[in-house]
N, CA, C and O atoms as a Tripos MOL2 file, in Angstrom:
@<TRIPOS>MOLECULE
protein
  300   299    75     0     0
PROTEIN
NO_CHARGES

@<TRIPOS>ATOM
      1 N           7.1730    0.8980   -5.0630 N.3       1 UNK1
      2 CA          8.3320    0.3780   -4.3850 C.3       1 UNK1
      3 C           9.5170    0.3020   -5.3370 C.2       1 UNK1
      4 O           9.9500   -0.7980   -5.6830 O.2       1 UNK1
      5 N          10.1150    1.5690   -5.8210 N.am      2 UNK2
      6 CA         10.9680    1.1440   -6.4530 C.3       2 UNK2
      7 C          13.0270    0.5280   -5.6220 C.2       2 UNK2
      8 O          13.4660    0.4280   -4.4760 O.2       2 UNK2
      9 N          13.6050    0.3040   -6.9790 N.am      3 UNK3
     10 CA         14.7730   -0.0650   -6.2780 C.3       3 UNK3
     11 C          14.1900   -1.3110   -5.9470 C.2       3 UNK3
     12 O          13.1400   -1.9390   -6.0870 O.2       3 UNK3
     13 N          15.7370   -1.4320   -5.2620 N.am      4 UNK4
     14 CA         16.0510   -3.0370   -4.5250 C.3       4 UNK4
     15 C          15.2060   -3.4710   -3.5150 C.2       4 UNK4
     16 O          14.4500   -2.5630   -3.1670 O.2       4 UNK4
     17 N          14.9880   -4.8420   -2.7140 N.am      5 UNK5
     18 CA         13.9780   -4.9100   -1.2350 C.3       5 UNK5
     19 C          14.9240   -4.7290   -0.3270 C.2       5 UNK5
     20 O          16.1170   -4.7880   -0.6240 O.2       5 UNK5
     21 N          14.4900   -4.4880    0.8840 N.am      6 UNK6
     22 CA         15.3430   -3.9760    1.9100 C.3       6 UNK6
     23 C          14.7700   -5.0430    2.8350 C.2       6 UNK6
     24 O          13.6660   -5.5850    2.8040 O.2       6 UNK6
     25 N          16.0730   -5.2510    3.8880 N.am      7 UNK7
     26 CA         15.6440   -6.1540    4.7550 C.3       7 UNK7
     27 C          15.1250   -5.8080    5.3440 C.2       7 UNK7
     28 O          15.1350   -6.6120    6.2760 O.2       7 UNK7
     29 N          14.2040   -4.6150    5.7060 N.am      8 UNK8
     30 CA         12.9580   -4.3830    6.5320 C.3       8 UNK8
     31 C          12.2000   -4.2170    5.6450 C.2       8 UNK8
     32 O          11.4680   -3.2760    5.9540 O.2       8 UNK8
     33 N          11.8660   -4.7440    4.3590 N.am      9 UNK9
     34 CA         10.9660   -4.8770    3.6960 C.3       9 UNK9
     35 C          10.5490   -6.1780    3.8100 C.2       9 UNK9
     36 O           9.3690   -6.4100    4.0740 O.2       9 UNK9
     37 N          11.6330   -7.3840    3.5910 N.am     10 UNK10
     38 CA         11.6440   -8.7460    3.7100 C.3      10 UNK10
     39 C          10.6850   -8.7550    5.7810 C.2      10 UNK10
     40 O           9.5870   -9.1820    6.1390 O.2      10 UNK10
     41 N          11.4960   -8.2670    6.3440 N.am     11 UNK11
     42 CA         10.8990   -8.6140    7.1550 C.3      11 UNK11
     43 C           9.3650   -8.3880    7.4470 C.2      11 UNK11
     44 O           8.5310   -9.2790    7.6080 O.2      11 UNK11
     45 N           9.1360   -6.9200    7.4880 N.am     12 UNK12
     46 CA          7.3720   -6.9520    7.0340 C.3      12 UNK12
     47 C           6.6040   -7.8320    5.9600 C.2      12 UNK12
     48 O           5.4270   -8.1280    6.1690 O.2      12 UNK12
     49 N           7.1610   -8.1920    4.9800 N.am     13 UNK13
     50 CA          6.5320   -9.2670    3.9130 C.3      13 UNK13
     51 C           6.5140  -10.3540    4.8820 C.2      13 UNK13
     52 O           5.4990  -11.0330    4.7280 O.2      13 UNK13
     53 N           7.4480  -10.8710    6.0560 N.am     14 UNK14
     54 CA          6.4830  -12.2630    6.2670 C.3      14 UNK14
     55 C           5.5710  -12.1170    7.6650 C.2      14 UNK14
     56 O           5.5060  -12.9530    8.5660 O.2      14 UNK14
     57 N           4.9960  -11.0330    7.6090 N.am     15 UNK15
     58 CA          3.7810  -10.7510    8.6100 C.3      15 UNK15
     59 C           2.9870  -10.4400    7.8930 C.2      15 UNK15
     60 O           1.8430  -10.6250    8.3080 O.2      15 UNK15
     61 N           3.0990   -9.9400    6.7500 N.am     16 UNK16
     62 CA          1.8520   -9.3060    6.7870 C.3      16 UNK16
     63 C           1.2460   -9.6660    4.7230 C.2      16 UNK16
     64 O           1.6930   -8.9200    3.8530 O.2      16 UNK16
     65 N           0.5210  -10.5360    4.4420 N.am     17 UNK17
     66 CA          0.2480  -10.8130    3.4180 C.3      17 UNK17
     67 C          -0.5710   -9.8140    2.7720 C.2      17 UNK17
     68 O          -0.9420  -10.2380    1.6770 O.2      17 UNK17
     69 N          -0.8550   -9.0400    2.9390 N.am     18 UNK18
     70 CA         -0.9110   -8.0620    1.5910 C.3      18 UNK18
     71 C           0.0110   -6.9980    1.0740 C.2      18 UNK18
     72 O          -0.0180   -6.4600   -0.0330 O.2      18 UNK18
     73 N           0.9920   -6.7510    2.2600 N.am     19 UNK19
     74 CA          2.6680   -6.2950    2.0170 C.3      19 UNK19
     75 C           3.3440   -7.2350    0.8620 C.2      19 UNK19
     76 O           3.8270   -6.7770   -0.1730 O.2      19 UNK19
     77 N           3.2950   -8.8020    1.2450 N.am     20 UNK20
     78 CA          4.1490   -9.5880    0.9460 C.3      20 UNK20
     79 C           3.6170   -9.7460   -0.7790 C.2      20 UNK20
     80 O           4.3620   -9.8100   -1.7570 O.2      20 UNK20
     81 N           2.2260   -9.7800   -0.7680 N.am     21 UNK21
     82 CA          2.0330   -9.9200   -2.1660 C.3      21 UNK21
     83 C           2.3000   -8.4380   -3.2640 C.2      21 UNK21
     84 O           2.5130   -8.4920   -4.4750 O.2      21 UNK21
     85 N           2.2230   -7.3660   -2.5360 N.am     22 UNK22
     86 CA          2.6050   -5.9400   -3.5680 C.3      22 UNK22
     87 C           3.8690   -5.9290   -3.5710 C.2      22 UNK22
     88 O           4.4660   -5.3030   -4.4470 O.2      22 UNK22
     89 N           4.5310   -6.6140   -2.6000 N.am     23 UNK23
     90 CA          6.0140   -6.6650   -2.9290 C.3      23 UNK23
     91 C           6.6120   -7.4900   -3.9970 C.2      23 UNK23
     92 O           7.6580   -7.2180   -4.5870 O.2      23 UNK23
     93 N           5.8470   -8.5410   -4.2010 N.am     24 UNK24
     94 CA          6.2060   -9.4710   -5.6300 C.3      24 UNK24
     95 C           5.6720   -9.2660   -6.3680 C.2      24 UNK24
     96 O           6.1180   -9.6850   -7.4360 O.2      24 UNK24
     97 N           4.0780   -8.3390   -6.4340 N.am     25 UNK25
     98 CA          3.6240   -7.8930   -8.0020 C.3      25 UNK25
     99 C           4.5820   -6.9370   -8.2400 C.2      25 UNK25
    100 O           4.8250   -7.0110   -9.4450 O.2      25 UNK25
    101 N           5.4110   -5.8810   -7.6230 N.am     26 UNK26
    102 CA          6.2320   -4.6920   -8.1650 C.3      26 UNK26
    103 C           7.6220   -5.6810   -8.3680 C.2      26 UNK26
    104 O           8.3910   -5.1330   -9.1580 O.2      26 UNK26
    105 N           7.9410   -6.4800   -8.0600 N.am     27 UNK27
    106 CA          8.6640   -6.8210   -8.5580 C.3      27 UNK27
    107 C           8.9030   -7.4220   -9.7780 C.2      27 UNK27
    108 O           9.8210   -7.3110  -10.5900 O.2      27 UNK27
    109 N           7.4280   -8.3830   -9.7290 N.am     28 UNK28
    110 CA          7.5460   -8.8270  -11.1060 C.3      28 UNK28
    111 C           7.5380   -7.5770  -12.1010 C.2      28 UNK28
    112 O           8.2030   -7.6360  -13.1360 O.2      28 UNK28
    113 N           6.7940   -6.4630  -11.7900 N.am     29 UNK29
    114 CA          6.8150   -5.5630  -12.6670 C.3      29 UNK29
    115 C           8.2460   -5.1410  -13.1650 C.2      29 UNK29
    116 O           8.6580   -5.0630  -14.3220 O.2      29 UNK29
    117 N           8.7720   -4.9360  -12.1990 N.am     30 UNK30
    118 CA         10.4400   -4.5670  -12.3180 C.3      30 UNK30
    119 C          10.3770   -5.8840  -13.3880 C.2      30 UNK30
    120 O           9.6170   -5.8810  -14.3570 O.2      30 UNK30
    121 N          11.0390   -6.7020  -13.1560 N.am     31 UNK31
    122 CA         11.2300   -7.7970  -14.0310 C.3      31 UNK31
    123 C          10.4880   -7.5490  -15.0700 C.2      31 UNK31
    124 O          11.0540   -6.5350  -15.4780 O.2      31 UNK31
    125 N           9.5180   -7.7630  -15.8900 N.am     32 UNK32
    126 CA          8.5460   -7.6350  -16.9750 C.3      32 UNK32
    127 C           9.4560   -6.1620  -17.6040 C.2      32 UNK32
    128 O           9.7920   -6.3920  -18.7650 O.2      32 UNK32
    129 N           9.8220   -5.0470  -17.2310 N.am     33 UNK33
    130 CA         10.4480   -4.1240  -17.6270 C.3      33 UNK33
    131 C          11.4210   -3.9290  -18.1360 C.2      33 UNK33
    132 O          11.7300   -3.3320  -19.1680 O.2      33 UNK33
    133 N          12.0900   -4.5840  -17.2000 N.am     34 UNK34
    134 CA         13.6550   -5.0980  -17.5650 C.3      34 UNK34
    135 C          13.8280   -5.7460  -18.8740 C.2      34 UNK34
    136 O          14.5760   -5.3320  -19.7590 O.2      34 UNK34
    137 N          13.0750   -6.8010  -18.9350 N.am     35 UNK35
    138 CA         12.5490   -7.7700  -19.9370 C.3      35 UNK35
    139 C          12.1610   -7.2760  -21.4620 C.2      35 UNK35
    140 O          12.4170   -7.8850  -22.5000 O.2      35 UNK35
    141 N          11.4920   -6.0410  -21.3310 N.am     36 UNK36
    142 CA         11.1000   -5.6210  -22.5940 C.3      36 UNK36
    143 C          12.1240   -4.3550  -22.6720 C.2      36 UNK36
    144 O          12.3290   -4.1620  -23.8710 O.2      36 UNK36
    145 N          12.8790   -3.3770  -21.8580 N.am     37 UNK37
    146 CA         13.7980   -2.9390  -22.1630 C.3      37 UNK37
    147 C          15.1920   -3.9920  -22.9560 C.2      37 UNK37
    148 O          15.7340   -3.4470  -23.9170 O.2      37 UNK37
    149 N          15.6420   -5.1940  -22.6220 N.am     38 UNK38
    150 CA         16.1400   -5.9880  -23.3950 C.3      38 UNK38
    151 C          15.9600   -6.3950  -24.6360 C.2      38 UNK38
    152 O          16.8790   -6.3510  -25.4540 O.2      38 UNK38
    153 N          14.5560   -6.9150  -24.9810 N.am     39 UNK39
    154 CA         13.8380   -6.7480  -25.7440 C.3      39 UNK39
    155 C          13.7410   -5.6800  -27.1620 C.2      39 UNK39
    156 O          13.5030   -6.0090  -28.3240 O.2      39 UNK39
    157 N          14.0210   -4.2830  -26.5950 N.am     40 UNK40
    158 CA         13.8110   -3.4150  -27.7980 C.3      40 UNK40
    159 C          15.2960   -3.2950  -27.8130 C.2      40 UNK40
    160 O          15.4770   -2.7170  -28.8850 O.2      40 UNK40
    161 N          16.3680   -3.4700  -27.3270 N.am     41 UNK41
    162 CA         17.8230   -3.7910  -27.2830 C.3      41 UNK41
    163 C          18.2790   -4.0770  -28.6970 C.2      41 UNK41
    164 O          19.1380   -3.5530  -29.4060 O.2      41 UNK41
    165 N          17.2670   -5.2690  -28.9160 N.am     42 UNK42
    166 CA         17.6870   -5.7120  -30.2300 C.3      42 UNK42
    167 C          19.2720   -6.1520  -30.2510 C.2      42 UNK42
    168 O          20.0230   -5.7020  -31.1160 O.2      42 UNK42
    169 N          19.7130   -7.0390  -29.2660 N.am     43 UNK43
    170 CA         21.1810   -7.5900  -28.9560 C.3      43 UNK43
    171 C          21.6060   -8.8400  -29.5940 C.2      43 UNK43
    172 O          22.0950   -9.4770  -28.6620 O.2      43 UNK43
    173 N          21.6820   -9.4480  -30.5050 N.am     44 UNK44
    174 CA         21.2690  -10.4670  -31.0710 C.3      44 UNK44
    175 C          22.2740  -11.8870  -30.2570 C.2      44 UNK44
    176 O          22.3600  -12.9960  -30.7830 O.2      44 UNK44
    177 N          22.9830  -11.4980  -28.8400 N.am     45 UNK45
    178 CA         24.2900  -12.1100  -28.8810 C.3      45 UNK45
    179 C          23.7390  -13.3030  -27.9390 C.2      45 UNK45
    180 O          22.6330  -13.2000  -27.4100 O.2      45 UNK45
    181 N          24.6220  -14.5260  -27.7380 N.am     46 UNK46
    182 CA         23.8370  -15.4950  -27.3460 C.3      46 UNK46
    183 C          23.7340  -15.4460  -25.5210 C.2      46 UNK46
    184 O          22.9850  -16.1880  -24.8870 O.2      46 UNK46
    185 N          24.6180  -14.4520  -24.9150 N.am     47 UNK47
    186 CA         24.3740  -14.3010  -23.5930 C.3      47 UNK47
    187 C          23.2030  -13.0570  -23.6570 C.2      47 UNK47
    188 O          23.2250  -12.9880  -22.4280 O.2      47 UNK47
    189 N          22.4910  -12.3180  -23.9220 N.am     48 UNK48
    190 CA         21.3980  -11.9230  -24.0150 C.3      48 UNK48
    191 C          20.3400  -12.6200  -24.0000 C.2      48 UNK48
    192 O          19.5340  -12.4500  -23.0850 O.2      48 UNK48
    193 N          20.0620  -13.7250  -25.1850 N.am     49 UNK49
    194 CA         18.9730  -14.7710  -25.7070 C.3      49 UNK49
    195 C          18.8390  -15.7230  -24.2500 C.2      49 UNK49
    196 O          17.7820  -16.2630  -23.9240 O.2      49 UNK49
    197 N          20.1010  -15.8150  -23.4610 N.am     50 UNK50
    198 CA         20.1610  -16.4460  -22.6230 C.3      50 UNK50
    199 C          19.8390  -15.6720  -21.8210 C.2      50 UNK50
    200 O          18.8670  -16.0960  -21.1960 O.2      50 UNK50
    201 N          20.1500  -14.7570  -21.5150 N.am     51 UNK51
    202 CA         19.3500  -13.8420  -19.9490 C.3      51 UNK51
    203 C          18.2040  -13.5230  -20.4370 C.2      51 UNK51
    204 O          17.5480  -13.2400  -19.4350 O.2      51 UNK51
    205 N          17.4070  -13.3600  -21.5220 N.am     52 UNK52
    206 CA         15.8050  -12.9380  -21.6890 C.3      52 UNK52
    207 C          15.2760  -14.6060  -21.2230 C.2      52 UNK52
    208 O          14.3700  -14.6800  -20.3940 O.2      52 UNK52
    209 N          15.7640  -15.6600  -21.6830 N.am     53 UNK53
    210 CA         15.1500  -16.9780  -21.0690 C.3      53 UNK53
    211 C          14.7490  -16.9920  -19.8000 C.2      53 UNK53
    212 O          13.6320  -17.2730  -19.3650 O.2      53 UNK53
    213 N          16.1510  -16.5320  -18.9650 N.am     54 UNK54
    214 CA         16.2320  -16.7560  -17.4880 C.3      54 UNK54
    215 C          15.1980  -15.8940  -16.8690 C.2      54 UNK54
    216 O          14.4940  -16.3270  -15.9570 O.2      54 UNK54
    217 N          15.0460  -14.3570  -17.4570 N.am     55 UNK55
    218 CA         14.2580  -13.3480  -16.8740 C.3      55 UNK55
    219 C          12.6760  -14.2380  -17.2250 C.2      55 UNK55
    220 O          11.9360  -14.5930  -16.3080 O.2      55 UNK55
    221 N          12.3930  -14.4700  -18.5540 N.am     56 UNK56
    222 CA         11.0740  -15.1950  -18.5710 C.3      56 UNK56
    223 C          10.8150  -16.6550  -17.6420 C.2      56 UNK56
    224 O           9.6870  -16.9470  -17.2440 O.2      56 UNK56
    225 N          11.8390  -17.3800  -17.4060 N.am     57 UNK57
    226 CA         11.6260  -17.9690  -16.5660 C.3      57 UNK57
    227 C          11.0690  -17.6770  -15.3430 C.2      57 UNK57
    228 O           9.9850  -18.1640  -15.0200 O.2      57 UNK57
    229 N          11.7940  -16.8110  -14.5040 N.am     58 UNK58
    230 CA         12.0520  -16.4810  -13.5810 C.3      58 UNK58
    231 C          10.5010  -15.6030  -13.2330 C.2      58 UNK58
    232 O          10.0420  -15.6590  -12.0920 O.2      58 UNK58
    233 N           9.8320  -14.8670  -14.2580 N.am     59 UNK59
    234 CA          8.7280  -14.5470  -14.5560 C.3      59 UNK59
    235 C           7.4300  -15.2220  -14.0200 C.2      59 UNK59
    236 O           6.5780  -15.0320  -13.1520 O.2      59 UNK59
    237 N           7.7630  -16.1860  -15.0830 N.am     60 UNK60
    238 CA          6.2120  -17.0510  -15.0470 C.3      60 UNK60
    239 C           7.0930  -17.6930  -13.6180 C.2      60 UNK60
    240 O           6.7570  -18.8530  -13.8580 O.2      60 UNK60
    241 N           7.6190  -17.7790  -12.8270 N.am     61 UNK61
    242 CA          7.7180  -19.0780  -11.5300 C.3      61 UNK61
    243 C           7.7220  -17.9940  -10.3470 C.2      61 UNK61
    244 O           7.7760  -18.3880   -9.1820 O.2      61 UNK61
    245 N           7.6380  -15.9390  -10.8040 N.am     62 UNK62
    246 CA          7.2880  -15.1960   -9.8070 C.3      62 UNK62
    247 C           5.8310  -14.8760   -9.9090 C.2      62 UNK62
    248 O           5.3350  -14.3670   -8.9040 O.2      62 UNK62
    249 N           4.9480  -15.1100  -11.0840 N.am     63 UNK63
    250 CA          3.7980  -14.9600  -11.1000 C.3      63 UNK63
    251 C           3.0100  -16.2450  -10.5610 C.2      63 UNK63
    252 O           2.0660  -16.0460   -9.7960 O.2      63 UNK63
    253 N           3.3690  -17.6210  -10.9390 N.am     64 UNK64
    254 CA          2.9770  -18.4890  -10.6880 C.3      64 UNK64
    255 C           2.9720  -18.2730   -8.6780 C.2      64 UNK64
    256 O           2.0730  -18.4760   -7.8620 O.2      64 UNK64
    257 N           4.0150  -17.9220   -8.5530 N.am     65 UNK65
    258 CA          4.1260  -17.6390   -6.8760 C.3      65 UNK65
    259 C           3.3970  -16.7610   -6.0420 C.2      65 UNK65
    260 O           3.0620  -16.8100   -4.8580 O.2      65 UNK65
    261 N           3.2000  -15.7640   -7.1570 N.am     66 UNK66
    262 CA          2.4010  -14.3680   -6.5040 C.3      66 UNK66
    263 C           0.4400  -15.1900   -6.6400 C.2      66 UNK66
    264 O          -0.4790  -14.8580   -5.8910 O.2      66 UNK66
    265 N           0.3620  -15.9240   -7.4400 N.am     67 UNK67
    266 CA         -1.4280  -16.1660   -7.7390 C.3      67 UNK67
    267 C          -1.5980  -17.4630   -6.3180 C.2      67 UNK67
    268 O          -2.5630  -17.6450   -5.5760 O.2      67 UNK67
    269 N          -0.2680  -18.1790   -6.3570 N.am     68 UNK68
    270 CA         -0.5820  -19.1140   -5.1290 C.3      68 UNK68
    271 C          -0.7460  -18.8760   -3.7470 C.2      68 UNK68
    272 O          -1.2940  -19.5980   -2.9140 O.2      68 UNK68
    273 N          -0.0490  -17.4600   -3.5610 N.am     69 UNK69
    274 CA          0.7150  -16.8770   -2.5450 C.3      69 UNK69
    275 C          -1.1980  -16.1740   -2.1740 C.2      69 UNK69
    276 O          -1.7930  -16.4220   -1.1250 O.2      69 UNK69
    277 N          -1.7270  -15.4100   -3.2150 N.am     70 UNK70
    278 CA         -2.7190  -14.8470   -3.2530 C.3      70 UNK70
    279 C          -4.1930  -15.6180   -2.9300 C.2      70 UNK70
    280 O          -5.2220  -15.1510   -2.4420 O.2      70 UNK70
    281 N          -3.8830  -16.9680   -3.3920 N.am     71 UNK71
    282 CA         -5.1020  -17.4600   -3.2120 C.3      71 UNK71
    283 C          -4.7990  -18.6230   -1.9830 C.2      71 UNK71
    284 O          -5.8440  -19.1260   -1.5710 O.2      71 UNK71
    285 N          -3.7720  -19.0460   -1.4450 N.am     72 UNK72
    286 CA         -3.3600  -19.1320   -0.3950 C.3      72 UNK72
    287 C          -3.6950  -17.9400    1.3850 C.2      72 UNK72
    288 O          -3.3620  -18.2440    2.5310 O.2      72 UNK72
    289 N          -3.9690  -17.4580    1.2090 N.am     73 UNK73
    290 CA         -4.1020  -16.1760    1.7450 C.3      73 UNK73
    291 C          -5.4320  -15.7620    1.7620 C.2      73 UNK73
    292 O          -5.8620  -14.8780    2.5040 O.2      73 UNK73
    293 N          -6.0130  -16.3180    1.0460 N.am     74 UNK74
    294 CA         -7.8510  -15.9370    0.5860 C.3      74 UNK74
    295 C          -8.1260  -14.6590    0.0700 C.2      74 UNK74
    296 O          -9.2020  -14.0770    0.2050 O.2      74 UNK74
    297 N          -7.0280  -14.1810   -0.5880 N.am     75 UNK75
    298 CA         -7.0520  -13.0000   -1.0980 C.3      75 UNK75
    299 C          -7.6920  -12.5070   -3.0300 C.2      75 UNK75
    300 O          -7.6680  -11.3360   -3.4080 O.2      75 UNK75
@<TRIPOS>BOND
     1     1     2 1
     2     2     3 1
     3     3     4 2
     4     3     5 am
     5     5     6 1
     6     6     7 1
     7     7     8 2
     8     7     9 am
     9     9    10 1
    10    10    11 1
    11    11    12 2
    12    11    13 am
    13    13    14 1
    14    14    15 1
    15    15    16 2
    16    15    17 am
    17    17    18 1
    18    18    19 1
    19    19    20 2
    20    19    21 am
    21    21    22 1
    22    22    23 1
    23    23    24 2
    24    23    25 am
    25    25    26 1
    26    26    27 1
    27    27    28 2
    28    27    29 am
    29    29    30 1
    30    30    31 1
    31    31    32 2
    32    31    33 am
    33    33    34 1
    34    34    35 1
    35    35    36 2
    36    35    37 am
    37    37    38 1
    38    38    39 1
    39    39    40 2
    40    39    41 am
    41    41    42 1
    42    42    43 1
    43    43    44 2
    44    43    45 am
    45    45    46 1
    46    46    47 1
    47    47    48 2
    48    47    49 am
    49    49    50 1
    50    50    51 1
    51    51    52 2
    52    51    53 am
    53    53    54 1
    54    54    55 1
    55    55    56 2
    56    55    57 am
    57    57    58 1
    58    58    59 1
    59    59    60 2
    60    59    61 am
    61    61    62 1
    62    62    63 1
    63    63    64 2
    64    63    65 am
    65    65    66 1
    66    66    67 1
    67    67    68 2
    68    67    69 am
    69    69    70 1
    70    70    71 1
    71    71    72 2
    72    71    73 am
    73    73    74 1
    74    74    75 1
    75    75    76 2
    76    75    77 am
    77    77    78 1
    78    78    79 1
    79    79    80 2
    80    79    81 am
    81    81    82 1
    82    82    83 1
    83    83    84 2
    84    83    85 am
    85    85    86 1
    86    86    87 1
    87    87    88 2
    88    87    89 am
    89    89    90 1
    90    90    91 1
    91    91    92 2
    92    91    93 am
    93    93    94 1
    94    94    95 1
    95    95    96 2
    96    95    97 am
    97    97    98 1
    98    98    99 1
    99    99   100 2
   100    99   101 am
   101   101   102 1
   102   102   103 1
   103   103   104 2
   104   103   105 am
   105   105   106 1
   106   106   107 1
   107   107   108 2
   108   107   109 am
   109   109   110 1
   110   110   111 1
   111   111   112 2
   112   111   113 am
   113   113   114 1
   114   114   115 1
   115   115   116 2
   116   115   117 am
   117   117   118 1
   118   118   119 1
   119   119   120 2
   120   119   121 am
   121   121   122 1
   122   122   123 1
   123   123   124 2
   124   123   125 am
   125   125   126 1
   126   126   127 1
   127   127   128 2
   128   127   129 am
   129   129   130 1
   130   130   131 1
   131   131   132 2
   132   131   133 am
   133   133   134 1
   134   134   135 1
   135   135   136 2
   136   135   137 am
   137   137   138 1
   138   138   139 1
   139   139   140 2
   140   139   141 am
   141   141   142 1
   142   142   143 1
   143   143   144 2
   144   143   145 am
   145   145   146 1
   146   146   147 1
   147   147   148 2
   148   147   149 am
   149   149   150 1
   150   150   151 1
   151   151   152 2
   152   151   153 am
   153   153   154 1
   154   154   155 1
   155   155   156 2
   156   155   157 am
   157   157   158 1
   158   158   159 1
   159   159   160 2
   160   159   161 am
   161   161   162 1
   162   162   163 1
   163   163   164 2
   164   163   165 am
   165   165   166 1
   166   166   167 1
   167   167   168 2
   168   167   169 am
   169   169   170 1
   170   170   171 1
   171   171   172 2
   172   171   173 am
   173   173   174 1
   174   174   175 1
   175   175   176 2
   176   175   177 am
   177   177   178 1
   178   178   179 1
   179   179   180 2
   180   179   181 am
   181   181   182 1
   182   182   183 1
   183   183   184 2
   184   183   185 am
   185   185   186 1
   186   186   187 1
   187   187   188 2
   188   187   189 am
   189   189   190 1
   190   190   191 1
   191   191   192 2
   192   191   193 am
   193   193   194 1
   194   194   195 1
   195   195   196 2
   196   195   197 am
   197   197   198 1
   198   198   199 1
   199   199   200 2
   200   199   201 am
   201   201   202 1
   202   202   203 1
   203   203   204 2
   204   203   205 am
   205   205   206 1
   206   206   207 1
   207   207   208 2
   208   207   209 am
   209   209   210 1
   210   210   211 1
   211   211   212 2
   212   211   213 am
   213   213   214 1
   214   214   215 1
   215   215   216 2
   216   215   217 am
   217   217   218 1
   218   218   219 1
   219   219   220 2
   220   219   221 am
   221   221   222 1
   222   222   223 1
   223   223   224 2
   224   223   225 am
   225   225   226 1
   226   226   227 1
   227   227   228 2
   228   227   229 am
   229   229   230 1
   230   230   231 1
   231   231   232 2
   232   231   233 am
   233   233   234 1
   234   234   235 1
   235   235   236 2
   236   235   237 am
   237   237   238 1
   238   238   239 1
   239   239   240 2
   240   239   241 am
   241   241   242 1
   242   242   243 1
   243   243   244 2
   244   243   245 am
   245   245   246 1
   246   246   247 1
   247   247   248 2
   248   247   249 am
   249   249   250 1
   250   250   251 1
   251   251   252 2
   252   251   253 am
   253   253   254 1
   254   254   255 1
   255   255   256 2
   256   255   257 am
   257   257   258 1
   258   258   259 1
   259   259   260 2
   260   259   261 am
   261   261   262 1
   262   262   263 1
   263   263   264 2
   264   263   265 am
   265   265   266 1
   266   266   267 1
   267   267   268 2
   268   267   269 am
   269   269   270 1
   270   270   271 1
   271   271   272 2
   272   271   273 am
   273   273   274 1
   274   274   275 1
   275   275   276 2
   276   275   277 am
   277   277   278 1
   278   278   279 1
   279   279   280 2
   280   279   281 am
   281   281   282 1
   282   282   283 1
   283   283   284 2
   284   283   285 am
   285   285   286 1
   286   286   287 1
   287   287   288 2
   288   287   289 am
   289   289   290 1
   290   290   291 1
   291   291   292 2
   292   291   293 am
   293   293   294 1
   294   294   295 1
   295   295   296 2
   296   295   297 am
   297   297   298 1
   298   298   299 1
   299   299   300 2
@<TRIPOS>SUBSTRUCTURE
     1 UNK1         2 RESIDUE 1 A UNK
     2 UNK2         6 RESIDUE 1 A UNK
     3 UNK3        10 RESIDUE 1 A UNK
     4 UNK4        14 RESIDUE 1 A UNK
     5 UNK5        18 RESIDUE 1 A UNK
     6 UNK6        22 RESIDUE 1 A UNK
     7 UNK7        26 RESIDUE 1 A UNK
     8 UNK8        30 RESIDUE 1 A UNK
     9 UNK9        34 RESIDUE 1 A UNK
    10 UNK10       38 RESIDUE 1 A UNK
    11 UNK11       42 RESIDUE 1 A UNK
    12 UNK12       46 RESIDUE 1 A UNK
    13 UNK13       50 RESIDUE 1 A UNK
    14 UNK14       54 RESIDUE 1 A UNK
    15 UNK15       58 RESIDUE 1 A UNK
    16 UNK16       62 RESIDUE 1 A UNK
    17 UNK17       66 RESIDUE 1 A UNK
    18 UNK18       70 RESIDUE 1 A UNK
    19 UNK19       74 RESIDUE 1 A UNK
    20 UNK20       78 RESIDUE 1 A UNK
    21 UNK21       82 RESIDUE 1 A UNK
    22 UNK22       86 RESIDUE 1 A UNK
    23 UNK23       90 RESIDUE 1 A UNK
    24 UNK24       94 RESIDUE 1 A UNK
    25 UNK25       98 RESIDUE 1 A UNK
    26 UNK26      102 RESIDUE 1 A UNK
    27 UNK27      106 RESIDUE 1 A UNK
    28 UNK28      110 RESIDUE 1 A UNK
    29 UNK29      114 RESIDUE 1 A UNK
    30 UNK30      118 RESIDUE 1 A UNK
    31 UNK31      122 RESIDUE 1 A UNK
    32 UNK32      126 RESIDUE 1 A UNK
    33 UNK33      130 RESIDUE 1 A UNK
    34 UNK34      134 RESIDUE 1 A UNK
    35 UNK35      138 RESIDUE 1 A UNK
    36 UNK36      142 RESIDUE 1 A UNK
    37 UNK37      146 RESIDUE 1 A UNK
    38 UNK38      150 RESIDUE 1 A UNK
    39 UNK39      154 RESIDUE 1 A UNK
    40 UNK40      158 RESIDUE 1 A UNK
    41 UNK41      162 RESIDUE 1 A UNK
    42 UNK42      166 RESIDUE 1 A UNK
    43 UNK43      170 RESIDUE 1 A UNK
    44 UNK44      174 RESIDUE 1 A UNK
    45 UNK45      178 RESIDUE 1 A UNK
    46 UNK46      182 RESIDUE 1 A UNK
    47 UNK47      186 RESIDUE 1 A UNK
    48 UNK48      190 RESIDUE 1 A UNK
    49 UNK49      194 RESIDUE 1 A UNK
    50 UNK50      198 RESIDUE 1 A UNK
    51 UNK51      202 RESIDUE 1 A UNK
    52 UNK52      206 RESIDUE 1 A UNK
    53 UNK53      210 RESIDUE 1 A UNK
    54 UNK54      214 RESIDUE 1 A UNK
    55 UNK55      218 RESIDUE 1 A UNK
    56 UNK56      222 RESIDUE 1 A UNK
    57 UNK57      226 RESIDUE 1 A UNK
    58 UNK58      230 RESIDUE 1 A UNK
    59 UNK59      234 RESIDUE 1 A UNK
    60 UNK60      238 RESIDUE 1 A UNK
    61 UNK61      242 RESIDUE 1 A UNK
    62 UNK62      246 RESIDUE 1 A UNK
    63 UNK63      250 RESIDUE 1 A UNK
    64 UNK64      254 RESIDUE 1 A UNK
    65 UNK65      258 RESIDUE 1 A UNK
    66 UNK66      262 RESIDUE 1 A UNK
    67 UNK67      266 RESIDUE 1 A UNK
    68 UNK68      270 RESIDUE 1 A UNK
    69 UNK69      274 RESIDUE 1 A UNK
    70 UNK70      278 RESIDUE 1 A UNK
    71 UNK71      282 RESIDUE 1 A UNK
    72 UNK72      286 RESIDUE 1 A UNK
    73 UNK73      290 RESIDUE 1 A UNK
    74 UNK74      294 RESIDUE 1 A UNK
    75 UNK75      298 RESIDUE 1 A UNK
């Protein structure tokens, strides 16, 4: 699934839970990518240090979402 979600993506994600969960593991993937492309950047500037925070944030509270989402689901 690359690229952006589409609102007929959003909309199939809330019918159908095993859509909804490959749609947030590829995303997190996107994210995790992004993340280490920054990463080898080697940018030392303090709005960088600050967007690798936000992306790791944002990380662990889309993984934390995707394992609840998953075992919520009985999956």
């Amino acid at each position: 699934m690359p690229g952006l979600v589409s609102e007929q993506d959003l909309a199939r994600a809330r019918g159908d839970a095993i859509f909804r969960l490959q749609l947030m593991a590829g995303s997190l993937d996107r994210l995790l990518e992004a993340l280490k492309r920054m990463r080898q950047a080697e940018d030392p500037s303090p709005q960088s240090a600050r967007q690798m925070r936000e992306g790791v944030d944002l990380a662990v509270k889309l993984a934390d979402r995707l394992q609840q989402t998953a075992k919520n689901e009985g999956l």
